[in-house]
TILUMTOR-400033 format. One line per 5 residues: number of its first residue (from 0); their letters; for each residue y, x, z of C-alpha. Coordinates in pm, 1 decimal, always signed. Last residue first. Example, Ala and Ser with C-alpha at 12.3 -4.5 7.8 and 13.67 -1.06 7.14 Angstrom:
REM TILUMTOR-400033
1) SA) -106.0:+1367.0:+714.0  -450.0:+1230.0:+780.0;
//
This chain:
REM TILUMTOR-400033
114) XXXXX) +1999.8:+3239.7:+3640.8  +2028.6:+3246.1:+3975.7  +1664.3:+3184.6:+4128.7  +1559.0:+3452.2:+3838.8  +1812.2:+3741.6:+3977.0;
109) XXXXX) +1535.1:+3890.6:+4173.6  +1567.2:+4268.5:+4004.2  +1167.0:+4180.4:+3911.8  +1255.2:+3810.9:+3846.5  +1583.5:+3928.3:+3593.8;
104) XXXXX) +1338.2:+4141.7:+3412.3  +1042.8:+3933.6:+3362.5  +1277.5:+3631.9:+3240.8  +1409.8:+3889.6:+3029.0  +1140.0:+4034.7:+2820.7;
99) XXXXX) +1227.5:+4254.7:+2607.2  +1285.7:+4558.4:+2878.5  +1105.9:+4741.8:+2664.5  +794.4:+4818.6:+2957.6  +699.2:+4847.3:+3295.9;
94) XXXXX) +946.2:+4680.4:+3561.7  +911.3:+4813.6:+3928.5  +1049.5:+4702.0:+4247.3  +1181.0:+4808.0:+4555.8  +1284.2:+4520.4:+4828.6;
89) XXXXX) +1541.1:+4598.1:+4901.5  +1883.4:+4591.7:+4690.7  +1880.4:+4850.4:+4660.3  +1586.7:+5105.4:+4470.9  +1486.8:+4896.7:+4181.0;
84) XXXXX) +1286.7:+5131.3:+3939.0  +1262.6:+5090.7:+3587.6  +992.7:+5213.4:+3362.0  +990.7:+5289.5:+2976.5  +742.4:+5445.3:+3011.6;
79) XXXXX) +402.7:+5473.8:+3206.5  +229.2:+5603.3:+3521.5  +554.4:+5661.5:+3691.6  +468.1:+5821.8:+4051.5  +815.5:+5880.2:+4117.0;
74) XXXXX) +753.2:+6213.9:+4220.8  +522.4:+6284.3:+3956.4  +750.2:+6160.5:+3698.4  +1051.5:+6322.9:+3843.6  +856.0:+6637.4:+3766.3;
69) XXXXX) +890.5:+6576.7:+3437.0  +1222.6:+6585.1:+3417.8  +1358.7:+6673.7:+3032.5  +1052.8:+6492.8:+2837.3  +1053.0:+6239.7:+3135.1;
64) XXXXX) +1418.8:+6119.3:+3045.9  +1608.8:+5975.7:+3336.1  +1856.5:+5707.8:+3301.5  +2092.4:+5643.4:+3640.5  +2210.8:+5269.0:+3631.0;
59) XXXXX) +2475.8:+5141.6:+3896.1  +2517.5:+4834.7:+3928.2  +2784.0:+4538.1:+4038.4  +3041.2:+4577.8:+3775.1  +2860.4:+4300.2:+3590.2;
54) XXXXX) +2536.8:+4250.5:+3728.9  +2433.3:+3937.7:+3512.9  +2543.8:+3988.2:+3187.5  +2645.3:+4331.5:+3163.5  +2277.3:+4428.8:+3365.2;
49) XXXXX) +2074.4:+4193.2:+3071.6  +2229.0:+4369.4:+2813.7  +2216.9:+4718.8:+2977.3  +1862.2:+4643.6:+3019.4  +1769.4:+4499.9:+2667.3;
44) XXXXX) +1962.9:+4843.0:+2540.0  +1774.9:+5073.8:+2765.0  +1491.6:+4957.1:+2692.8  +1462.1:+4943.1:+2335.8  +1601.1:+5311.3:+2325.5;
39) XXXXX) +1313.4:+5393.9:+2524.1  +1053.9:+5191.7:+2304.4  +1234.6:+5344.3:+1973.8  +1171.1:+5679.9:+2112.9  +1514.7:+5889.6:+2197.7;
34) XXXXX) +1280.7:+6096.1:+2452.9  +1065.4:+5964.0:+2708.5  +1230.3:+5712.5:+2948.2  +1244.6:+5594.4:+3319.8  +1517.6:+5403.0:+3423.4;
29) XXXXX) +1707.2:+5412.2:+3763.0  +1859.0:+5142.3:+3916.6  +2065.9:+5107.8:+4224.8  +2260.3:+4741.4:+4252.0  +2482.9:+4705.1:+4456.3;
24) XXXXX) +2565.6:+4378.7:+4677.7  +2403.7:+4554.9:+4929.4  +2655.8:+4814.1:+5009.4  +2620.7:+5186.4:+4867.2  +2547.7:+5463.6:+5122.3;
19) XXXXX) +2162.1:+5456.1:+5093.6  +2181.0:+5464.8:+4758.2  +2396.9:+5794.0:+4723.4  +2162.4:+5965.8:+4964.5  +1863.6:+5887.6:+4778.8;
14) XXXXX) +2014.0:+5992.6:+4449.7  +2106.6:+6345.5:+4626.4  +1792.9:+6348.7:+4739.5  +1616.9:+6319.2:+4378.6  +1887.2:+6603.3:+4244.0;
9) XXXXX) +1754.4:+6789.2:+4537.3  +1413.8:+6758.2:+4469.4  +1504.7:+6872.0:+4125.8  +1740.4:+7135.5:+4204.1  +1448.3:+7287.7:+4434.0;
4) XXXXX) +1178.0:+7225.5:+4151.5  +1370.7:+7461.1:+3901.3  +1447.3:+7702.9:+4158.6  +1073.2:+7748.6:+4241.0  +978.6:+7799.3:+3884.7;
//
């Protein structure tokens, strides 16, 4: 049980460490699923939409599926799915849900005043 949590936290440090060495003009996300549920796959098609469009070649996206990580959920503190987390550029953010709704999405990853 203990090994299981150890390559957890590290995968989770490792992640860290990878997004503190990337520049600001890339974007870390990381998206929050459970299973191959229509919601999830929902999400991460409206986000890799949205990311071609706007991010092109500037983003890196690291899916995560709760069934398979749970922990991750704790340590994450993700309270519901599909989420996606923002981690550069700062500030953080959060976006709950499909993914369906784009305005939402491009203001929470603070592309809006671009668009």
């Amino acid at each position: 049980m203990k090994e299981k949590k150890t390559k957890i936290k590290n995968a989770t440090k490792e992640f860290d460490l990878t997004v503190a060495d990337k520049g600001p003009d890339k974007y870390m996300l990381r998206l929050f699923i459970t299973g191959a549920t229509s919601r999830s796959v929902q999400a991460l098609s409206n986000l890799k939409k949205i990311c071609e469009e706007y991010l092109e070649g500037k983003y890196e996206l690291e899916v995560v599926d709760l069934y398979q990580n749970p922990s991750l959920a704790k340590e994450e503190q993700i309270i519901a799915a599909p989420t996606l987390i923002k981690k550069l550029p700062l500030p953080f953010r959060r976006i709950i849900g499909d993914m369906s709704d784009k305005e939402k999405v491009l203001k929470g990853l603070d592309l809006k005043r671009i668009v």
